[in-house]
Every structure is written in C-alpha cells, then in structure tokens.
N, C-alpha and C positions, 0 to 999 in steps of 0.2 A: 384616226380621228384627229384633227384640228381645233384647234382651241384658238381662237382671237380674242385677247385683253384690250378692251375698251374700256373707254370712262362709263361710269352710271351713267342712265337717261329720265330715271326719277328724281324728286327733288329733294327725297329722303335720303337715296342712296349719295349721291350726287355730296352733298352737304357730310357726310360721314368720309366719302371716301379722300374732301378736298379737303378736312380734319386730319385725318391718316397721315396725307400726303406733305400739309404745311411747314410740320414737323422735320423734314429733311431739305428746304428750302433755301435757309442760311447758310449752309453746310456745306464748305470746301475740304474737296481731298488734298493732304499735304502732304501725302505719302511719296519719301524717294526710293527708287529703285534703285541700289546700286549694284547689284549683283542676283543673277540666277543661277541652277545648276540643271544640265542636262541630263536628265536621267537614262533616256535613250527610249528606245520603244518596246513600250510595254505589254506583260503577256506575251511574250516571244521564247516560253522556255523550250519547247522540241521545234524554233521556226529557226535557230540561227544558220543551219547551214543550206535550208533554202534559199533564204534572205540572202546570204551569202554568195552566190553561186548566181540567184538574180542578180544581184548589185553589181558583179564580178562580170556577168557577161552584158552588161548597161556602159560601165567602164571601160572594157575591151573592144564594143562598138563604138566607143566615144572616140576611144585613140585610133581605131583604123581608118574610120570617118574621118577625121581632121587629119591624119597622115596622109590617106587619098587624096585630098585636095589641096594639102601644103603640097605634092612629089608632082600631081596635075600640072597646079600655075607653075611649078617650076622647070616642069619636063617640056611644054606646049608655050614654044618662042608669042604665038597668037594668044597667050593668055597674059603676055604681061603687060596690061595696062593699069591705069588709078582700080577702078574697081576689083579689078583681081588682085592688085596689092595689097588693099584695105580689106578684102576676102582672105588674102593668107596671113596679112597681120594677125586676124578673128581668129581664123583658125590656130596660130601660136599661142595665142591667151585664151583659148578655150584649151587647148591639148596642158597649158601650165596650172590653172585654176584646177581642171579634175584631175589631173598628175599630185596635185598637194593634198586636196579633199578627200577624197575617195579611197587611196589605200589607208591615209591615218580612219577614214571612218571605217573601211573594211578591216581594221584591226582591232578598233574596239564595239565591232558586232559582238 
C-alpha cells in the first residue's frame, strides 16, 4: 500500500495543518558535519565470507579486464592511436584505484 502526503483540502484541516507547519518556518539548520564513522555493512554476521569471495571475484575480473586491454593496445601496432591511448591511460587508473580500494576493503570485511 501507498500512502501520498498532501496538503488538507478542507478549510479546517488546511488552517490546523498551516498552524503546525508555521512553526518550523524561521528555522535554519546550523548544523556542521565534520566527521562520520563507517560502520560497514550491517547484519552480515554468517555473510562475510560470501561477501568475501563475491567481492574477491568482482576484483579479479577488474584486474584481468584492464590487463586484457592495457597488453591488447600494446601488443596490436593498429591500436595505437589518441583514442586507444586515452583507453589504456583509463584502464591504468581503473587497475590503480581498485588495486588500493578493494584489498584494504576486502580486509576489513
């Protein structure tokens, strides 16, 4: 079931609810955030070494993925032009980004 929150359409409700509402009006949030804490994902106590073993083989198609294509444009003289360049550049800052990410996160699953 679906619930939609509208304004009243009576002149009773309408006059009570814009009462209620006037009240938070003036009212600036001054709230700073300067700091959160990661808790991790929660309810996971018999999921970590699925989770694990997922995350682990997401990882291991990331780096053979971007190895195939960095050894491709390098192996294939016809692949090295501008666009293939800025394709295995992609592919070095995608293989270094989840080279840093991913084992410190698969460590503290």
């Amino acid at each position: 079931m679906i619930e939609i929150y509208t304004t009243p359409n009576d002149c009773e409700s309408w006059r009570l609810w814009k009462e209620g509402n006037e009240s938070s009006v003036g009212r600036v949030n001054h709230t700073v955030v300067t700091h959160f804490i990661l808790l991790g994902i929660p309810n996971t106590d018999g999921l970590q070494t699925i989770l694990f073993v997922t995350f682990l083989a997401f990882y291991l198609c990331t780096l053979l993925g971007n190895l195939l294509i960095f050894s491709a444009i390098l192996a294939d003289a016809c692949l090295h032009t501008r666009m293939y360049f800025f394709l295995c550049n992609l592919s070095i800052v995608d293989l270094g980004f989840s080279s840093i990410s991913t084992p410190k996160f698969l460590a503290n699953l």
